[in-house]
N, C-alpha and C positions, 0 to 999 in steps of 0.2 A: 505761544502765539495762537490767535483766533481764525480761524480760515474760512474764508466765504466764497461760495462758488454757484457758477450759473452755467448751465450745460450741464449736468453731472452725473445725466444718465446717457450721453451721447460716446463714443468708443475713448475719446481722450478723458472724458469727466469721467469714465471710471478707472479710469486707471490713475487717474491724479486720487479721486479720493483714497482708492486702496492705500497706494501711496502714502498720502498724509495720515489717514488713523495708523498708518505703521511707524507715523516720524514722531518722535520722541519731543522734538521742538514743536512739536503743536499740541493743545492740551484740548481743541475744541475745532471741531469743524463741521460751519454750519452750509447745508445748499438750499435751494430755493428750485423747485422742481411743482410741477402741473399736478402730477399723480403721484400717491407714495408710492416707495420701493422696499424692496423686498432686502432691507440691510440692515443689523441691528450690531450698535456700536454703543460703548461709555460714551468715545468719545464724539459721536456723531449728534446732529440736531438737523431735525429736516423739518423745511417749510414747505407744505404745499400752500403754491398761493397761484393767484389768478394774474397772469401779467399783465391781463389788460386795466388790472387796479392798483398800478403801483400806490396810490396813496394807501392802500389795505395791507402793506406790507415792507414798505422804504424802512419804517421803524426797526424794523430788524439787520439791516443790512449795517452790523458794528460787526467791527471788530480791526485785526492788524494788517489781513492783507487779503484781496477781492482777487479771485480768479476768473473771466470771462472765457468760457470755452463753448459756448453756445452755439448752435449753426443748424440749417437745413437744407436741402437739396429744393430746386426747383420744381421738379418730379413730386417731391414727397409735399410741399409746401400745395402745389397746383398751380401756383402763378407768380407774378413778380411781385406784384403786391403782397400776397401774403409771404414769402421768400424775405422781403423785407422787413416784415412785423418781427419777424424770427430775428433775420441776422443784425438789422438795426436797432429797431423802435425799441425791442425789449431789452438788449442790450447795454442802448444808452438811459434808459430808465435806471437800469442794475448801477451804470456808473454813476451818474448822477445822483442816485441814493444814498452811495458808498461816499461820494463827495461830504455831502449835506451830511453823512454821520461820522468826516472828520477821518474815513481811512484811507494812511498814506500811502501804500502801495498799492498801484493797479495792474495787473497781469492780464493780458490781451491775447488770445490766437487770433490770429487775421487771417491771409492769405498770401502766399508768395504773388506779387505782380498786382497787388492791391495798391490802387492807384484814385483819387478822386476824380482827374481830369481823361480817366478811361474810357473807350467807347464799348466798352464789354461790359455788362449788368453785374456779372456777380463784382468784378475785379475794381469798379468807380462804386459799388454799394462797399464793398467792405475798405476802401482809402477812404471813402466817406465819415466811416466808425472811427475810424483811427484818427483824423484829423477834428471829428466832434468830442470825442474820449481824451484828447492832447487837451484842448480848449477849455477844461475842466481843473487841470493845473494840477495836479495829483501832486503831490511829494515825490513822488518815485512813479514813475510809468512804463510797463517792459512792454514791449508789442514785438510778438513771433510771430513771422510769417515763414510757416511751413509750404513746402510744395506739397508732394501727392503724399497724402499717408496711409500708412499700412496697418489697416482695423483689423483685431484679431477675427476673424471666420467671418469675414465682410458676407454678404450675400448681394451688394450692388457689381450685378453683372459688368458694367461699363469700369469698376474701380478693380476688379479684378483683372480683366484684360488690361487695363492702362499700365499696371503694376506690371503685370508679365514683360510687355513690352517695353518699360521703362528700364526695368532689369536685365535685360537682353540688351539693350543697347546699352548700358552702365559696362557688362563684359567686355564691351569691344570697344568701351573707351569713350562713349557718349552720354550727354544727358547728365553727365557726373549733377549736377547744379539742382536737376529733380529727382535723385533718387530715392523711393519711395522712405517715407520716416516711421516706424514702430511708434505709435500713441504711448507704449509706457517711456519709450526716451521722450517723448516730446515731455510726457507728464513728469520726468523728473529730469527735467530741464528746465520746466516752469519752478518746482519746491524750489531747484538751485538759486534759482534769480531772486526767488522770495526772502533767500536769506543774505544776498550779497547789498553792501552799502553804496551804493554811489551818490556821486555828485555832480552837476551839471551833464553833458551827452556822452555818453558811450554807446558802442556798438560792440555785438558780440557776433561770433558766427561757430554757431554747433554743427555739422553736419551741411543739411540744406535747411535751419533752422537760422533766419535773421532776425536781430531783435534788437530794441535801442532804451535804453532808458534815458526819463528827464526826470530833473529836479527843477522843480519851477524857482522863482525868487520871488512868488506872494508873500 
């Protein structure tokens, strides 16, 4: 299989790629990244391209199955608006590419409590994704929504405390529902879905990891 990915240098896209050049079922795996990186692989192909020109770069976007794990903070982003160029706009570029070059499974991180009809910014931006990403009719559609997760050597002060306290109340029996998620189980939870068949709705529940797949009837 041919693996396409977007986010791929953010805590989960690397661990998904490590991942797949190590999975034996994948003989190709291509990301789509701003700036090259410092990875060299047979089985690896990297695009640097400009997101703001999908038309300079949609052409690439083949193969058997498109992973979206792409995201930024508000903080890091500066504002909402650009917060959504990131979480959205490029995003649904990446899918709609994948669409228009005919691949049938799409793999989504969302967010736990991602909702469209949300009065919280990030949580009605990312049901937002999810409900325009559905709209596209994929063959096969997985969408995970993780709660808090656990970036190896995070340095965002606020995701370090929340973990702490998340795990302290996990001990005594609370929060079970957000317990912080390690990015390599999330990421080999995503290869797993990549390689399972389904057909019309299912839902699956790994951990604090929710995720549903559709098979359209286009």
């Amino acid at each position: 299989m041919k693996a396409l990915i977007i986010g791929a240098t953010g805590a989960t896209g690397k661990d998904l790629v490590n991942q797949l050049l190590n999975d034996k079922d994948f003989e190709e795996v291509a990301i789509f990244v701003r700036k090259t990186i410092d990875i060299q692989h047979e089985k690896l192909k990297i695009h640097v391209v400009n997101f703001e020109k999908p038309e300079e770069w949609k052409n690439h976007v083949k193969g058997d199955v498109a992973f979206s794990c792409l995201g930024t903070t508000l903080k890091d982003a500066g504002s909402k608006d650009a917060q959504r160029k990131v979480d959205f706009d490029y995003q649904y570029e990446f899918a709609k590419a994948a669409k228009e070059n005919q691949v049938e499974d799409y793999i989504l991180v969302s967010a736990y409590g991602a909702n469209p009809k949300s009065k919280i910014f990030y949580s009605k931006m990312k049901g937002e994704l999810e409900e325009a990403v559905k709209l596209l009719h994929f063959n096969k559609i997985t969408i995970f929504k993780p709660g808090m997760l656990e970036r190896k050597d995070s340095h965002r002060t606020g995701e370090v405390l929340g973990s702490r306290i998340i795990k302290f109340a996990n001990k005594i029996g609370l929060l079970e529902s957000q317990k912080p998620l390690p990015t390599d189980i999330l990421a080999k939870a995503m290869i797993k879905s990549s390689k399972i068949k389904s057909n019309g709705y299912s839902s699956i529940k790994l951990g604090n990891i929710f995720c549903f797949a559709e098979k359209s009837n286009d």
